[in-house]
BALOBA-1460 file (C-alpha; in Angstrom, 3 decimals):
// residues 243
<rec num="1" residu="x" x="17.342" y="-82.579" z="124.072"/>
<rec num="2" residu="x" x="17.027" y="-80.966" z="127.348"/>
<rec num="3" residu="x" x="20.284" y="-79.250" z="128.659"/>
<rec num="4" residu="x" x="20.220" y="-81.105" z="131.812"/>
<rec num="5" residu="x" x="20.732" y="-84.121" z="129.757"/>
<rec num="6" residu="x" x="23.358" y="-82.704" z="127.274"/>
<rec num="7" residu="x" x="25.471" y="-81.398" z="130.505"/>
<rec num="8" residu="x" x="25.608" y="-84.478" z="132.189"/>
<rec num="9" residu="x" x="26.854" y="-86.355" z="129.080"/>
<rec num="10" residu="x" x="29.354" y="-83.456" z="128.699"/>
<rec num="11" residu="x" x="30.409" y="-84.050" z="132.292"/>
<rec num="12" residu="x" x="30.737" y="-87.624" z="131.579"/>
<rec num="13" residu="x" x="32.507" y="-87.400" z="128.543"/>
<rec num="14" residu="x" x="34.786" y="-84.344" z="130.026"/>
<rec num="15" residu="x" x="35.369" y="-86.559" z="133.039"/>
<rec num="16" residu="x" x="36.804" y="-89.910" z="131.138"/>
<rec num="17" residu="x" x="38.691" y="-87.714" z="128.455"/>
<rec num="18" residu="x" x="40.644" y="-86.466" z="131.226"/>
<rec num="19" residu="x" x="40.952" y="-89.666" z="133.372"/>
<rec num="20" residu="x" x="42.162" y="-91.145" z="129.963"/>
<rec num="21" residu="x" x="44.753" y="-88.643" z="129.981"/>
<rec num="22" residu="x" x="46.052" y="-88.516" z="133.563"/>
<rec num="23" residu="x" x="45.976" y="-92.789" z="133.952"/>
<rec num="24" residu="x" x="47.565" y="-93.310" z="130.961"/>
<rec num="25" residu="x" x="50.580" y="-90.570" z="131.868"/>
<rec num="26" residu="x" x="50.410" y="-92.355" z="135.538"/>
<rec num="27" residu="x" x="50.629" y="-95.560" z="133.666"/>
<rec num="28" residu="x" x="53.027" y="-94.854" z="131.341"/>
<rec num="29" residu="x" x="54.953" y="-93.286" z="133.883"/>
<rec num="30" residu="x" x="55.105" y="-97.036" z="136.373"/>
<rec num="31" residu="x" x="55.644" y="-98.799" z="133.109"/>
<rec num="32" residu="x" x="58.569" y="-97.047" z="131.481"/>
<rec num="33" residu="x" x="60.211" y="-95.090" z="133.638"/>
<rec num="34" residu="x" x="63.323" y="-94.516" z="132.562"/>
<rec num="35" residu="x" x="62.343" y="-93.597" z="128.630"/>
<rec num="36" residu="x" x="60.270" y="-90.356" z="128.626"/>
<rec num="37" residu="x" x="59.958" y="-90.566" z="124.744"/>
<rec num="38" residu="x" x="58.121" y="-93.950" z="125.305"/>
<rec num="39" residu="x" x="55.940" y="-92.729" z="127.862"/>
<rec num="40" residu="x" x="54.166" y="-89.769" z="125.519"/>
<rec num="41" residu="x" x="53.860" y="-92.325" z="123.025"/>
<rec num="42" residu="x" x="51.933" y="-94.371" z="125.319"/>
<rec num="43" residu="x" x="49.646" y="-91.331" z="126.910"/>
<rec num="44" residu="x" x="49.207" y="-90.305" z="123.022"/>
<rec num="45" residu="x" x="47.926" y="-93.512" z="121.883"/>
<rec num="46" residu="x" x="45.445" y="-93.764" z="124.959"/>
<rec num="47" residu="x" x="44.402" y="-90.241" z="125.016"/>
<rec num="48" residu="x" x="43.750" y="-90.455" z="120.827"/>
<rec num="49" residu="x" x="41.645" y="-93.815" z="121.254"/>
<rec num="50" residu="x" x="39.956" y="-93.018" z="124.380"/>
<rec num="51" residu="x" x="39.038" y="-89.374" z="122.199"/>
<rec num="52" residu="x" x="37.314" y="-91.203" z="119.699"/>
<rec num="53" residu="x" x="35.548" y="-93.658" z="121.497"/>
<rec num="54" residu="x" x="33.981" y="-91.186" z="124.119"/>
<rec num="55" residu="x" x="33.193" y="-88.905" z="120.628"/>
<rec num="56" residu="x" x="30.946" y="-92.078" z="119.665"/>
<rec num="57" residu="x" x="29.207" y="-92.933" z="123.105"/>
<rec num="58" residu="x" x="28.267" y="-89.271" z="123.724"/>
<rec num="59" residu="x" x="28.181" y="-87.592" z="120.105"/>
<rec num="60" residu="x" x="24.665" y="-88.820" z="119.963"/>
<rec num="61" residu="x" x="23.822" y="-86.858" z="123.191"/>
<rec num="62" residu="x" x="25.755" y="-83.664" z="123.195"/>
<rec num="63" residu="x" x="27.633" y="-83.715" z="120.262"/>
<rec num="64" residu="x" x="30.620" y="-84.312" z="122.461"/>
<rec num="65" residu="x" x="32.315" y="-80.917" z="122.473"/>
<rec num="66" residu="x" x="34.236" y="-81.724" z="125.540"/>
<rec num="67" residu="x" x="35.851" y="-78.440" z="124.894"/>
<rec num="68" residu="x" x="34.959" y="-74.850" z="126.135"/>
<rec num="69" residu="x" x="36.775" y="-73.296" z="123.068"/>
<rec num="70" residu="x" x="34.536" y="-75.753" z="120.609"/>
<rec num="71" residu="x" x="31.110" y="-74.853" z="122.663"/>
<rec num="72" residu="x" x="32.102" y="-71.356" z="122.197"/>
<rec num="73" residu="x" x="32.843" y="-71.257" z="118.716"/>
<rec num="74" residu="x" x="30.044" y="-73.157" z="118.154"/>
<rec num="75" residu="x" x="27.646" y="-70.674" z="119.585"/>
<rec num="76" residu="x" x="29.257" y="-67.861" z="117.972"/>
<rec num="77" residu="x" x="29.242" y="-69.345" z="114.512"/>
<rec num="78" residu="x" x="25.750" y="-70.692" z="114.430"/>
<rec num="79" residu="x" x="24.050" y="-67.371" z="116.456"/>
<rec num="80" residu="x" x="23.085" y="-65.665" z="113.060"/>
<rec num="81" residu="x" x="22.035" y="-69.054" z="111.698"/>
<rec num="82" residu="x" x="20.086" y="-70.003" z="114.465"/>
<rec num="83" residu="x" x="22.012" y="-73.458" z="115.190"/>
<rec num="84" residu="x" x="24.447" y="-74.247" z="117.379"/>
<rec num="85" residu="x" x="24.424" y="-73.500" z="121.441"/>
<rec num="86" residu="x" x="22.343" y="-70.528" z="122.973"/>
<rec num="87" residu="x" x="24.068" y="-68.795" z="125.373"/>
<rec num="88" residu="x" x="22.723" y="-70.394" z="128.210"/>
<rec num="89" residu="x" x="23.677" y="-73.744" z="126.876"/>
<rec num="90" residu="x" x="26.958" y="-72.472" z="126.251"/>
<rec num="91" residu="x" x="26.973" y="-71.844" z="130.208"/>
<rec num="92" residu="x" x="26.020" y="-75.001" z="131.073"/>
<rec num="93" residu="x" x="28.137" y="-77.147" z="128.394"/>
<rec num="94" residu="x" x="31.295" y="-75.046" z="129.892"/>
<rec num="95" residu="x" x="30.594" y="-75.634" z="133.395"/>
<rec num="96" residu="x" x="29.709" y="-79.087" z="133.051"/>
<rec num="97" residu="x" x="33.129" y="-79.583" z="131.003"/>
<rec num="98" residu="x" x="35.269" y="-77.724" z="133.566"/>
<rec num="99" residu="x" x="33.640" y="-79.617" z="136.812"/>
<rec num="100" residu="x" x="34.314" y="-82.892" z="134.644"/>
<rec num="101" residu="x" x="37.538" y="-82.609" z="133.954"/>
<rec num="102" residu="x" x="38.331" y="-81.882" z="137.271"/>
<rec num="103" residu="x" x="36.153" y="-84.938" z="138.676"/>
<rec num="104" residu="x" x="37.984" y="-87.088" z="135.631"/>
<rec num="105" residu="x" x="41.650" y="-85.849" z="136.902"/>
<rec num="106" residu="x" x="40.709" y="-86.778" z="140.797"/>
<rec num="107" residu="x" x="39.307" y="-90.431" z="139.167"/>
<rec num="108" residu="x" x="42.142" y="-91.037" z="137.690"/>
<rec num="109" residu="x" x="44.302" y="-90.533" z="140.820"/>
<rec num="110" residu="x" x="42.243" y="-92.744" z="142.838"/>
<rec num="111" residu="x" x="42.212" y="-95.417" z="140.329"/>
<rec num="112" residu="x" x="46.202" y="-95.404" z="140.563"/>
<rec num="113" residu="x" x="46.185" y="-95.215" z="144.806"/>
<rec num="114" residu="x" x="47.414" y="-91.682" z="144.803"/>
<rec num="115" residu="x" x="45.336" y="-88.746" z="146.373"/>
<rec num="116" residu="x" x="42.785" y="-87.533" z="144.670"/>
<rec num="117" residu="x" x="43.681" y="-84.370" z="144.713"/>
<rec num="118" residu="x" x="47.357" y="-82.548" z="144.238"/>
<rec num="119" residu="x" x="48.183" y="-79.531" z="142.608"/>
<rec num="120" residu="x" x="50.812" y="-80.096" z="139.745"/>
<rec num="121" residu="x" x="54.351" y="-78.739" z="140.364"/>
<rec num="122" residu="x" x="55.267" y="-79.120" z="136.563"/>
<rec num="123" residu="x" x="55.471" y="-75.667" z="135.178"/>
<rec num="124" residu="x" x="54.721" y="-74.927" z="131.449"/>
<rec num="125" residu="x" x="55.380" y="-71.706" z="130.820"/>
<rec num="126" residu="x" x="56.634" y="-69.494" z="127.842"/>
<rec num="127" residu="x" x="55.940" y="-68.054" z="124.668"/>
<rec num="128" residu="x" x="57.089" y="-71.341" z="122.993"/>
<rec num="129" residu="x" x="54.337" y="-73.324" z="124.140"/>
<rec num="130" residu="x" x="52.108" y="-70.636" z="124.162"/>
<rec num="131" residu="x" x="52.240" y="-70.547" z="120.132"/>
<rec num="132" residu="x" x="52.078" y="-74.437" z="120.066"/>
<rec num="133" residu="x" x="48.602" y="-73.813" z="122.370"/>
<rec num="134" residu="x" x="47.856" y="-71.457" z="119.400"/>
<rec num="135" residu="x" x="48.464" y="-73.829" z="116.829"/>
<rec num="136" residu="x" x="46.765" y="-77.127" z="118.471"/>
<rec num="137" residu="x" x="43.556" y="-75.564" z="119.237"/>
<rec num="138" residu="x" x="43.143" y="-73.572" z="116.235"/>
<rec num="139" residu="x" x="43.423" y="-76.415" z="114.059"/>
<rec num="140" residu="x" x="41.617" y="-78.817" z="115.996"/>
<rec num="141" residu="x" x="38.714" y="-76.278" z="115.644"/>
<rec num="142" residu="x" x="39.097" y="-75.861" z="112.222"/>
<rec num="143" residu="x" x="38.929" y="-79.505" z="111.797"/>
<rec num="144" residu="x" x="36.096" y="-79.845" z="113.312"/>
<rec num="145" residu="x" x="33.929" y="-77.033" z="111.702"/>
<rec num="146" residu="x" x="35.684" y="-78.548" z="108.345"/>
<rec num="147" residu="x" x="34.006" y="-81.729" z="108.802"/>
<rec num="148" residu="x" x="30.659" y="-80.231" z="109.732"/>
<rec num="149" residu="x" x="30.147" y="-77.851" z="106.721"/>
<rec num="150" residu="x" x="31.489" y="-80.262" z="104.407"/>
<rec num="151" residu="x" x="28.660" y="-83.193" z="105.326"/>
<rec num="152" residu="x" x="31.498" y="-85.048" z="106.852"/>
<rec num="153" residu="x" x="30.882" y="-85.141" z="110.559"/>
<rec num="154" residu="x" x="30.807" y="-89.221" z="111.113"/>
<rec num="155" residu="x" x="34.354" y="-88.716" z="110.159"/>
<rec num="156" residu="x" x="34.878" y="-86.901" z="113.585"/>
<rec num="157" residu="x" x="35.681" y="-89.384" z="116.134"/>
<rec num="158" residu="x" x="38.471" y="-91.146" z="113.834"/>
<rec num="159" residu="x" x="39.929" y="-87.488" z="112.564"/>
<rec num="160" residu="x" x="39.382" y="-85.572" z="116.240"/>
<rec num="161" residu="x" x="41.426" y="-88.576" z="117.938"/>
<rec num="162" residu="x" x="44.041" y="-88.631" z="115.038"/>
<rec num="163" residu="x" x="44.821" y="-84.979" z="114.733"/>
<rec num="164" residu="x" x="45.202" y="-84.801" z="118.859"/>
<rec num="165" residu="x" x="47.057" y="-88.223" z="118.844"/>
<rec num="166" residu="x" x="49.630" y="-86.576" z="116.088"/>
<rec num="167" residu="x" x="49.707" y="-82.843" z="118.146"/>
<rec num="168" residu="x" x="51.271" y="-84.444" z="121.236"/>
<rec num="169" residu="x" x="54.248" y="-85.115" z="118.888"/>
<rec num="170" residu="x" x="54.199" y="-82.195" z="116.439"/>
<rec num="171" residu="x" x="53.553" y="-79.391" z="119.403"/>
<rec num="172" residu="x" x="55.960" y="-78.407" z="121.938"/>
<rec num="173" residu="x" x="53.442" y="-78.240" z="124.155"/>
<rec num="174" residu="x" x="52.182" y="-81.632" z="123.400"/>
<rec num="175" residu="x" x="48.436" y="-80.230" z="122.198"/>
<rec num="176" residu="x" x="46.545" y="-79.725" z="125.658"/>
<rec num="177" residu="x" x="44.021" y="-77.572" z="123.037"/>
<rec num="178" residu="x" x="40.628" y="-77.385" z="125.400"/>
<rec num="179" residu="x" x="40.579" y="-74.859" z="128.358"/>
<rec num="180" residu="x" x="38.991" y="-77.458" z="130.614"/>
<rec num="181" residu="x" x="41.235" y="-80.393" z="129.986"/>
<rec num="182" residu="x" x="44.345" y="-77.597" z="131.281"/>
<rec num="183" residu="x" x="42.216" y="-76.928" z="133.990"/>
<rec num="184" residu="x" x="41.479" y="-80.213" z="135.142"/>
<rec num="185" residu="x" x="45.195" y="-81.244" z="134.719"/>
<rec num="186" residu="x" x="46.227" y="-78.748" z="137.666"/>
<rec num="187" residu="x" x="44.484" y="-81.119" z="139.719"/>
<rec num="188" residu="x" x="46.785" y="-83.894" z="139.212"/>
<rec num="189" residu="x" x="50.643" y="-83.739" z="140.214"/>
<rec num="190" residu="x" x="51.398" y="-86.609" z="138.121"/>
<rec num="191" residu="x" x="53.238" y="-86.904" z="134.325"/>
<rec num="192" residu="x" x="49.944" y="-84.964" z="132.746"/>
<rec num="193" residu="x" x="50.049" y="-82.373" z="135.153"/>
<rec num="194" residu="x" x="50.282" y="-78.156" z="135.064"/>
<rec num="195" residu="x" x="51.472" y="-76.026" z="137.625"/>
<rec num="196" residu="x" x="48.260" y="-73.827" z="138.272"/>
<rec num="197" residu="x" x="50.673" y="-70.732" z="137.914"/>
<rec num="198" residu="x" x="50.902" y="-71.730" z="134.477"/>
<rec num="199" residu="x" x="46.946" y="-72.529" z="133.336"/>
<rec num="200" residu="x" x="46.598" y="-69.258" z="132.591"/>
<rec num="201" residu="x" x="48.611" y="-68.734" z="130.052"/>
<rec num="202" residu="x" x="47.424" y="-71.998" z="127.913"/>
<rec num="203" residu="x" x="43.799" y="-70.764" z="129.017"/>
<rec num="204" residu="x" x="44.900" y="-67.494" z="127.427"/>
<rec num="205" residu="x" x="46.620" y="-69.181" z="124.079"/>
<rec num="206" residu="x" x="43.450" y="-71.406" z="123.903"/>
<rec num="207" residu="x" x="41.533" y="-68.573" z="123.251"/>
<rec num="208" residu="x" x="43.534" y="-67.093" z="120.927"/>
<rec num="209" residu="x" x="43.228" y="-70.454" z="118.845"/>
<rec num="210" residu="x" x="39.301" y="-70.301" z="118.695"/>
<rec num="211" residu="x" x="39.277" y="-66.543" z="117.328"/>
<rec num="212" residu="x" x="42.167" y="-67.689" z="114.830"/>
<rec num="213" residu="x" x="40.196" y="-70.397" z="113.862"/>
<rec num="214" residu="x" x="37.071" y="-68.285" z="113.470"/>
<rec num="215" residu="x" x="38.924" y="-66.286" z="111.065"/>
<rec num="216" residu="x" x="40.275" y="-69.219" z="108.962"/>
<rec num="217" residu="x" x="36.782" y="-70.509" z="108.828"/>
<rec num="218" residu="x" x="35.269" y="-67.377" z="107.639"/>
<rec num="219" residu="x" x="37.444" y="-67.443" z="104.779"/>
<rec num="220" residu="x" x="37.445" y="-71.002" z="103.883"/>
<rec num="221" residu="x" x="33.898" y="-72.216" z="105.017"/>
<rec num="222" residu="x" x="31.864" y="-69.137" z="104.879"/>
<rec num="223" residu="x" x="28.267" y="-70.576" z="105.281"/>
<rec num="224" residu="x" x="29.909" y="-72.917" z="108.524"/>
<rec num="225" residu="x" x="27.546" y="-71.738" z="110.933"/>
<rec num="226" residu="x" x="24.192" y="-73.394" z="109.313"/>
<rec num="227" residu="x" x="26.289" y="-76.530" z="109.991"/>
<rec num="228" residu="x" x="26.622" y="-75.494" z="114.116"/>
<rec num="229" residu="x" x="24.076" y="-78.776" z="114.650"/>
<rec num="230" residu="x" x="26.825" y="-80.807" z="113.764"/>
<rec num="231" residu="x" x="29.214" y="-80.221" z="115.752"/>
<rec num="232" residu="x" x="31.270" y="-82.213" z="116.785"/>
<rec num="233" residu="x" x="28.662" y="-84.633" z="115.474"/>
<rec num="234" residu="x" x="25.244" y="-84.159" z="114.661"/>
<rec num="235" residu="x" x="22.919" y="-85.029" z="117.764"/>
<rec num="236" residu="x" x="18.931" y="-85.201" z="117.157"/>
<rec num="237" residu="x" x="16.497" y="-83.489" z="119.005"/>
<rec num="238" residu="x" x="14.141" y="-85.288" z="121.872"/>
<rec num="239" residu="x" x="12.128" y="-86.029" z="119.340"/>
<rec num="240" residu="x" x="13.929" y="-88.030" z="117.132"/>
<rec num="241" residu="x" x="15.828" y="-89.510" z="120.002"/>
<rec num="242" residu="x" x="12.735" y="-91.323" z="121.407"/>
<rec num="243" residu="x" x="11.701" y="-92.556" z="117.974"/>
């Protein structure tokens, strides 16, 4: 499909991943607000069933990376192969992911009568949840290329939405795993927020993730790039989508 077309459904998808996560921590927040514990739950179970559903509606188009990390391991993996992003749709699936989940953070907001923009004051900082950052994103990434190369892909939007849903609990830094989504969540000063000062460091940690998971995946799925198409699930060509 053309990249115009897989951009905007990255945007979109980007954009309602995020307002999942910011409402439902805004929500949560009005609804319990005396028990913190309850009030991950509740962002968990929205942001793990919203994950899914937007992996279905958009898979189709994009493949519903929703993920700068993914995109990029994707390209990297499936450059020898020739599958996967080019570089220039790399570009344009990471802009259109980072401009979403900044639009999806200021929807969000607006939905709840709060400005649509605010900078978070909630710092997350230190080598703690730095590590966790490490942890989330690498195995979400392996996941992901797991399914793939193993003919499993349909599997995604149920396993992508589990494994996040579970690494809010099992992180410290409750799984933010997708450089975008951190960005996006400076925009909001609300219960899924991030002090800008401390974006960096997750963007950084994020990173780290993707190259550990490109590792991991060298070892245990060698031939993973000739499955790049499928990622996160297989999307046809204009040609088979006008059929």
């Amino acid at each position: 499909m053309s990249l115009a077309r897989r951009a905007s459904a990255e945007f979109a998808g980007t954009a309602l991943l995020v307002a999942a996560v910011v409402g439902s921590g805004i929500a949560a927040t009005r609804l319990s607000p005396t028990d913190v514990g309850l009030q991950l739950l509740e962002n968990a179970i929205a942001t793990a069933l919203a994950l899914g559903a937007l992996i279905l509606a958009f898979g189709p188009v994009s493949g519903a990376h929703f993920n700068p990390v993914v995109s990029a391991v994707d390209w990297w993996l499936g450059r020898r192969a020739g599958t996967g992003l080019t570089v220039r749709d790399l570009a344009g699936y990471a802009a259109a992911q980072v401009t979403g989940a900044i639009a999806g953070a200021a929807l969000a907001d607006l939905m709840f009568g709060l400005p649509a923009v605010a900078w978070s004051g909630t710092d997350r900082t230190g080598g703690n949840l730095w590590l966790a950052e490490v942890v989330a994103t690498a195995g979400l990434v392996v996941l992901i290329f797991a399914l793939a190369r193993s003919g499993r892909a349909t599997a995604a939007p149920a396993a992508v939405g589990a494994y996040i849903g579970a690494a809010y609990w099992f992180t410290s830094s409750t799984s933010f795993a997708n450089p975008a989504v951190t960005v996006g969540r400076a925009f909001t000063d609300t219960f899924a927020g991030i002090a800008p000062a401390s974006v960096p460091g997750f963007v950084a940690a994020q990173v780290v993730g993707g190259l550990v998971a490109v590792a991991a995946l060298a070892v245990w799925y060698p031939q993973v790039g000739r499955s790049a198409d499928a990622v996160v699930v297989p999307h046809p060509t204009e040609e088979t989508a006008l059929r």
